[in-house]
C-alpha positions, 0 to 999 in steps of 0.5 A, a space after each residue: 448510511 453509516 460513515 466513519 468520519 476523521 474529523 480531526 487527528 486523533 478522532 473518528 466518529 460515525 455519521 449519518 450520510 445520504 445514500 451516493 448519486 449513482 452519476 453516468 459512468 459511475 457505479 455504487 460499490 456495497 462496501 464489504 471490506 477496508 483495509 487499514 493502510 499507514 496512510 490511514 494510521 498518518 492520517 488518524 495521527 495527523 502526519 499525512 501529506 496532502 491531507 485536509 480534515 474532515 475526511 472519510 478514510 478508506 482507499 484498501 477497498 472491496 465490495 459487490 456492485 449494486 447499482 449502475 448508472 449505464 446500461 452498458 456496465 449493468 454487467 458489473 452488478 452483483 459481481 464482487 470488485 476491487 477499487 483503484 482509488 488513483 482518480 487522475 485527470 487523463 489530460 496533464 503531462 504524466 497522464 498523457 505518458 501513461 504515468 496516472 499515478 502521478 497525476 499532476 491533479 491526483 484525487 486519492 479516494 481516501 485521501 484528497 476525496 471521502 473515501 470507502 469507510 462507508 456502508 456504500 460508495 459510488 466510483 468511476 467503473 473504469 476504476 473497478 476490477 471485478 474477479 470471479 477467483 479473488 475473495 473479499 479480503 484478497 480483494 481489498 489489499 490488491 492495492 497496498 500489494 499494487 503500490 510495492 508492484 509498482 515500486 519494484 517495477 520502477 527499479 527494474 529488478 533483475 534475477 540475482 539481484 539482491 534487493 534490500 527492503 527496509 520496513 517490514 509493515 504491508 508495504 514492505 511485504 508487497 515489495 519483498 513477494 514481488 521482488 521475490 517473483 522477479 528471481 531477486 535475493 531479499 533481505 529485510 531489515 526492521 527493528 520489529 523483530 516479530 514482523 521479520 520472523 513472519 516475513 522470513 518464515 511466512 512470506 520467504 525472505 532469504 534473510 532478515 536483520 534488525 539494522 546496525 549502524 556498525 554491522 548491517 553494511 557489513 551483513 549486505 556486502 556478505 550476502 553480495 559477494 563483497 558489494 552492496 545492495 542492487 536496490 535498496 526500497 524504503 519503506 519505513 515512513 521515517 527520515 532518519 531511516 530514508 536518509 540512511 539508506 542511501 549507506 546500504 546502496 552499493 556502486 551503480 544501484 538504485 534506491 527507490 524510496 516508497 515511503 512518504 513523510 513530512 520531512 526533508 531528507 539529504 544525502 552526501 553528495 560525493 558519495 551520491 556521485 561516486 557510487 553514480 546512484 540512482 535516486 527514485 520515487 514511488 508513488 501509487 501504482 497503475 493499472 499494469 501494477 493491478 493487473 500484476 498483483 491479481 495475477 501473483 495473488 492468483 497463482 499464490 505467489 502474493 500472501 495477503 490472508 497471513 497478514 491480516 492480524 485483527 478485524 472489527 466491524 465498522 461501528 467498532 473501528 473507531 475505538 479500536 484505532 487507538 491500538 492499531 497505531 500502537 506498536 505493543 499491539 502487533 498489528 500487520 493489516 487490519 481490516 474492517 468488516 460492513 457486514 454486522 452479520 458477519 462473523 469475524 475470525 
């Protein structure tokens, strides 16, 4: 079968790989669809935490079950499915409270292990979601929306509430339509003033602003009756944004930060205690997260189909990278088609 492999930052290149051993309690998934995430941009650029070279790419995965280890999953095959790609241990701390995406020995299909830019892959079926209403490209970007379902869970929204997202990349549209579904107030911030537009326009941001220094504190306190940000969510992979954040919070709020970098990032300590903030990572997503999103997707409360602005076919991805890590290019979601007979629009 034909594998897109990332053999070193900047270079991908297809290969030759063996069909997958189809292990007890494991099912091989016809990969149809793969979602280019920005952890696949990091790593493609060689800025993604807990990432080792060569590795194949690919966690925003769906596909139709081809085949099945156990006679009690024979269910599962022809039915089209989603991947979770959190495989994690069931035995350490945070598993044991429910927490799996924080597995304290996390495999991430794409990332820690060879993931779904492939033409088949075998995953545990506790990690597939088969659904008879989604289609394949809803299918594939369940899990870029689950991470901002999660993020919003986390910061436990309240209707009223004003959330302010700040990166209008997928990510960022995840958390803005979920926090749209729990009755908050949004506004988004970024610099990219074409994603803002989509996002007011597309998605139904109640207000978008490219940030100010000088004004966006400001904008924030007029849109709040005076106070700051509820919740501020940063998903901006960029320190320099992260670190300002913290500015956009108002007394007694919460700041969740979704993205990852290699990076250190500081804060003012008195101001960090005058405001008593509370500080928060997002990390992944569960299962609850999953659920959630299939339901909104469902109901038409989650967008995703907008979002996907380009597309290309498996042997032509690696060329096409180059451009979708190129800011002049506009891309939001690109998705990466297997089937050759296809037709892509």
């Amino acid at each position: 079968m034909q594998v897109l492999v990332c053999s070193q930052p900047q270079h991908l290149e297809l290969q030759e790989f063996d069909y997958p051993d189809c292990s007890p309690g494991h099912a091989v998934v016809r990969i149809r669809r793969i979602g280019v995430c920005g952890t696949d941009i990091h790593a493609y650029g060689g800025n993604q935490p807990y990432f080792q070279y060569p590795r194949v790419l690919g966690h925003e995965l769906a596909g139709e079950v081809v085949e099945v280890a156990d006679e009690q999953s024979a269910q599962l095959v022809g039915k089209q499915a989603y991947v979770i790609p959190y495989l994690h241990c069931g035995e350490c701390r945070a598993c044991q409270m429910g927490k799996t995406n924080c597995c304290q020995n996390m495999q991430v299909i794409g990332v820690h292990k060879d993931g779904g830019m492939a033409e088949y892959l075998a995953v545990p079926t506790t990690h597939l979601v088969v659904s008879e209403t989604l289609n394949l490209d809803q299918l594939a970007l369940v899990e870029c929306m689950a991470i901002g379902a999660h993020a919003v869970r986390r910061s436990a929204i309240q209707p009223g509430e004003l959330a302010v997202i700040v990166g209008a990349g997928p990510i960022g549209m995840g958390v803005l339509q979920v926090a749209k579904s729990q009755g908050a107030r949004t506004l988004m911030l970024d610099t990219n003033t074409a994603r803002l537009a989509f996002c007011r326009d597309v998605l139904g941001a109640d207000a978008i602003a490219t940030p100010q220094e000088t004004t966006t504190a400001a904008l924030i306190s007029e849109l709040n009756d005076g106070a700051l940000a509820d919740v501020v969510f940063d998903a901006t992979g960029s320190p320099r944004a992260m670190q300002a954040g913290f500015d956009l919070v108002g007394h007694g709020g919460r700041y969740v930060l979704v993205s990852v970098v290699k990076a250190d990032i500081s804060f003012s300590d008195p101001d960090f205690h005058k405001k008593e903030l509370t500080l928060m990572g997002s990390r992944n997503a569960t299962p609850e997260d999953f659920a959630q999103v299939t339901s909104l997707m469902e109901t038409g409360e989650i967008k995703v189909e907008a979002m996907i602005t380009h597309r290309a076919r498996l042997a032509d991805a690696a060329s096409q990278m180059p451009q979708w890590c190129d800011p002049s290019h506009q891309v939001i979601k690109a998705m990466i088609s297997i089937d050759p007979e296809e037709v892509l629009v």
